[in-house]
C-alpha positions as CSV (number, residue, x, y, z in Angstrom):
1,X,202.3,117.5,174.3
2,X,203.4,120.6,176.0
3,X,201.3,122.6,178.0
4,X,198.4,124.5,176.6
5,X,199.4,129.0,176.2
6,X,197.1,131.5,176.4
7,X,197.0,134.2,174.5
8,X,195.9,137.5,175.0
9,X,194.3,139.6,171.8
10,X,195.4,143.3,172.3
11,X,192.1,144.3,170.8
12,X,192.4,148.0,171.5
13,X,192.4,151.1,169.8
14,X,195.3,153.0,171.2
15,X,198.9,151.9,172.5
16,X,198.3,153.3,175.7
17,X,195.6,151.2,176.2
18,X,197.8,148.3,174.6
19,X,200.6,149.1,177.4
20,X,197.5,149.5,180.4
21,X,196.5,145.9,179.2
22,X,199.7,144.1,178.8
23,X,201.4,146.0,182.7
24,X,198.4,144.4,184.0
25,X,198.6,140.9,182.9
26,X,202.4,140.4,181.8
27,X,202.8,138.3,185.0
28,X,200.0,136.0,184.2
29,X,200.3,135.8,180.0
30,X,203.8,136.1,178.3
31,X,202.1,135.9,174.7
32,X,200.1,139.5,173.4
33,X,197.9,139.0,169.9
34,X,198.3,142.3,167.9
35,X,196.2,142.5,165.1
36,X,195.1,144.4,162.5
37,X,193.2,147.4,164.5
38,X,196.1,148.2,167.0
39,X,198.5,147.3,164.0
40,X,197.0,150.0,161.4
41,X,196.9,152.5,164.2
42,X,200.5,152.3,166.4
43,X,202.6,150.5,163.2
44,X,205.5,148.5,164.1
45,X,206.5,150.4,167.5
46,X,203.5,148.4,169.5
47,X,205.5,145.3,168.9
48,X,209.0,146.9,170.3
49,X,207.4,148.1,173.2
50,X,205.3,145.2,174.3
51,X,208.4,143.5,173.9
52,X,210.2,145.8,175.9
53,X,207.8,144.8,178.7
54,X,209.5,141.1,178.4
55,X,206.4,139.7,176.5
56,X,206.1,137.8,173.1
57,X,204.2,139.4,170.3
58,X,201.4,136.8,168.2
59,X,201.6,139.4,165.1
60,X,197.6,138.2,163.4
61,X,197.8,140.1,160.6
62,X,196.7,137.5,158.4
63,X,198.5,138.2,155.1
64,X,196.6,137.4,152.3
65,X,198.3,138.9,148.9
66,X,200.4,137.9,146.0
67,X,203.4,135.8,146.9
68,X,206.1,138.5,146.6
69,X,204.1,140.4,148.5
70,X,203.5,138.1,151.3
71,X,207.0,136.9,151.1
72,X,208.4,140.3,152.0
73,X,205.7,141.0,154.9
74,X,207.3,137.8,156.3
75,X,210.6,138.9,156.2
76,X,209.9,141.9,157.9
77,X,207.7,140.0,161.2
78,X,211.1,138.6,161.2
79,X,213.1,141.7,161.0
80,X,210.5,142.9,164.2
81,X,211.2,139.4,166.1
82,X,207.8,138.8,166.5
83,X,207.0,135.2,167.8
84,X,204.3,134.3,165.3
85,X,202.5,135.3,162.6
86,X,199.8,134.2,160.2
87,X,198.6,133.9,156.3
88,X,195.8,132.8,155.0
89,X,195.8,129.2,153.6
90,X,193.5,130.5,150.5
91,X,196.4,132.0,149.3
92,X,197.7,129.2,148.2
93,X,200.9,127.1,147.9
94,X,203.3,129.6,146.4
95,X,202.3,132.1,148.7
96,X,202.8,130.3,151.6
97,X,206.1,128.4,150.0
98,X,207.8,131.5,149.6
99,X,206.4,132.9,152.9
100,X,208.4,129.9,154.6
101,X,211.5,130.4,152.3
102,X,212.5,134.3,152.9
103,X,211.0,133.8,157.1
104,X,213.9,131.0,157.4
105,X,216.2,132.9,154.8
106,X,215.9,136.5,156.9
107,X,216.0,134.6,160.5
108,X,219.7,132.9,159.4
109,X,220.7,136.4,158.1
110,X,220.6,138.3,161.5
111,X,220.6,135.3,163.3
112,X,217.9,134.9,164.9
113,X,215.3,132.0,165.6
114,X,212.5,132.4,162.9
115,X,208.9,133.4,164.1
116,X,206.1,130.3,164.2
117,X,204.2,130.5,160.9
118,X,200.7,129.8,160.6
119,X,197.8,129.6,158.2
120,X,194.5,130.7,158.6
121,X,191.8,128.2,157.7
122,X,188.3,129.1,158.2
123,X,187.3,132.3,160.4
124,X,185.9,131.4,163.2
125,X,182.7,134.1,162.1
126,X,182.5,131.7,159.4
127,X,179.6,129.3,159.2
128,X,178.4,126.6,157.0
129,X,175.6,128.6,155.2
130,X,178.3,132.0,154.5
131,X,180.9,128.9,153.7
132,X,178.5,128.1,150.6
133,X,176.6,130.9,149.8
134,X,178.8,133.8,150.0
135,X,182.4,131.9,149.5
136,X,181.2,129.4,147.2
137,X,183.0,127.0,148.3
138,X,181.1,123.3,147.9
139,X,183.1,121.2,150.5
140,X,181.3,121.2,154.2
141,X,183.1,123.2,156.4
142,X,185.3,119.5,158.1
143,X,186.4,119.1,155.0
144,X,187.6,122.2,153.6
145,X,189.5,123.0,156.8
146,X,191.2,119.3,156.9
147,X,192.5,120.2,153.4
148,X,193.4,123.8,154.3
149,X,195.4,122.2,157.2
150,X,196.9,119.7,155.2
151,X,198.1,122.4,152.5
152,X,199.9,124.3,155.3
153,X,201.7,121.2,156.7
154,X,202.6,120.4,153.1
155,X,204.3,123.7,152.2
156,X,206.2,123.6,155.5
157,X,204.0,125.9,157.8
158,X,204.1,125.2,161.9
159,X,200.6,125.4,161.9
160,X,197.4,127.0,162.0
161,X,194.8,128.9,163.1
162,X,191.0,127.3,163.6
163,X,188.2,126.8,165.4
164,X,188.1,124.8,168.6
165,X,185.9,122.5,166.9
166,X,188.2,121.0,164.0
167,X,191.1,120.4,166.7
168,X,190.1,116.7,166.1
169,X,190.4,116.6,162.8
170,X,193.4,118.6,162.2
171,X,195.5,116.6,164.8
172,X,194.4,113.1,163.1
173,X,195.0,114.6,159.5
174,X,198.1,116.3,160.7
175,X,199.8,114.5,163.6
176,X,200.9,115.4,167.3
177,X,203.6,118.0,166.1
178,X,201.6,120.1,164.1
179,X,200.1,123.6,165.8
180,X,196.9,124.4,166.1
181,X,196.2,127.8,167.6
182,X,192.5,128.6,168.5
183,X,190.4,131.7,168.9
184,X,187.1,131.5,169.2
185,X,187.7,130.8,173.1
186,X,185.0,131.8,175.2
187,X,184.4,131.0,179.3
188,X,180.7,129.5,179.9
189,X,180.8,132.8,182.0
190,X,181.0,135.2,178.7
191,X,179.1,135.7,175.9
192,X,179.5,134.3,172.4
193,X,179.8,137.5,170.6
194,X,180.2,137.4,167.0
195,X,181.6,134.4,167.2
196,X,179.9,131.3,165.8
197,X,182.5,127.9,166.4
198,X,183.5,128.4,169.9
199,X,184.2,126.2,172.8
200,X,185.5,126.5,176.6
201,X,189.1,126.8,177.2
202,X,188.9,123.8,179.2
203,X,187.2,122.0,176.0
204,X,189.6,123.2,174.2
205,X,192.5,122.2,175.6
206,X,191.4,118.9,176.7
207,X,190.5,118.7,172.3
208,X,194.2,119.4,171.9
209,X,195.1,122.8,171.4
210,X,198.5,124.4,171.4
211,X,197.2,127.7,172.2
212,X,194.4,129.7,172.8
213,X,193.2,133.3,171.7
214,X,191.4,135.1,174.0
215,X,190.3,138.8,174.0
216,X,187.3,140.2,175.0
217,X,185.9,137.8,178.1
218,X,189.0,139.6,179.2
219,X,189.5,143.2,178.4
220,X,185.7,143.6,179.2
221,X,186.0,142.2,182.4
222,X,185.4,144.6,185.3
223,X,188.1,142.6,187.2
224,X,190.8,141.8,184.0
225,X,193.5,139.6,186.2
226,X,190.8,137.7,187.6
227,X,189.2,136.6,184.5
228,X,192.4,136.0,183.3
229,X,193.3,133.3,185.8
230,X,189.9,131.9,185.6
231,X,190.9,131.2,182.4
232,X,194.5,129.8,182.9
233,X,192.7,127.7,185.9
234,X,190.4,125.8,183.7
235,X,193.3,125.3,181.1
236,X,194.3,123.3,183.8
């Protein structure tokens, strides 16, 4: 399996900060989350100009919506040549289906190679308790996401998005192909936050992820570059 990427969540409130962030690190990570707080303040021109700065754009806006509506949204991460992006799998098969269908249709079109699509499973602020009682959802947790995974793969997604601790199970349910990209990183060194599956990168990587999200252990970091190759060490 190719090596393990980390990627940086652009968890900011300002392009300027964005741009601070990604001048200070582009050496170290290629790959810059923007999600829906940066997104809903700069719009699309944060994307152009981080990749301006010769970096990759992981585009988490987790689109959850009808299928038209999603279908179009995908279409346009392609029109921005953004590297990934996500939906969530509770959306359902259509959704996702015609997600995959207008992404391929819209890459050929302007000839371009299509983003990586994945599907959100289970937040990673997610527990067992909210999973029942606010959700309502009666499968434990291991078993909703090994069906959630096995949805995407089914409808002809690249991959998706869970916590560290289900790597296992998606990759036997899935196979050695299929992506799994993980938040819910965090360092021994930093704290948990609100963040309730985590596990080391180190952990995580040796569980078999593809990549890993990592934000605030950091941009929090007094020293940011160092704390970024602590990381990238113990990815190994």
């Amino acid at each position: 399996m190719e090596k393990a990427k980390l990627i940086l969540a652009l968890d900011v409130d300002s392009r300027d900060q964005a741009l601070r962030v990604v001048d200070q690190l582009k050496e170290y990570i290629t790959i810059f989350k923007v999600g829906i707080q940066l997104f809903t303040q700069e719009g699309p021109e944060i994307i152009r100009l981080v990749q301006e700065r010769g970096a990759r754009v992981f585009l988490d806006a987790k689109y959850h919506d009808i299928p038209n509506t999603v279908a179009n949204a995908g279409r346009m991460a392609t029109r921005l040549g953004v590297y990934m992006f996500n939906v969530h799998t509770l959306g359902g098969y259509e959704m996702m289906a015609m997600t995959v269908e207008s992404t391929r249709k819209m890459a050929e079109g302007i000839g371009v190679r299509g983003p990586i699509i994945l599907g959100v499973t289970i937040l990673t602020s997610i527990d067992q308790k909210i999973l029942e009682s606010e959700m309502g959802i009666g499968r434990n947790m291991e078993d909703e996401i090994v069906h959630l995974s096995g949805l995407a793969k089914r409808v002809g997604l690249d991959g998706v998005v869970a916590s560290p601790k289900e790597i296992g199970i998606i990759r036997k349910a899935c196979g050695e192909d299929f992506i799994i990209l993980t938040p819910g990183i965090r360092p021994d060194w930093a704290g948990k936050d609100d963040q309730r599956r985590t596990m080391t990168p180190g952990e995580a990587v040796e569980a078999g992820a593809n990549f890993l999200v990592v934000g605030r252990p950091i941009l929090q970091a007094a020293e940011p570059v160092e704390a970024a190759n602590r990381i990238l060490k113990e990815m190994g």
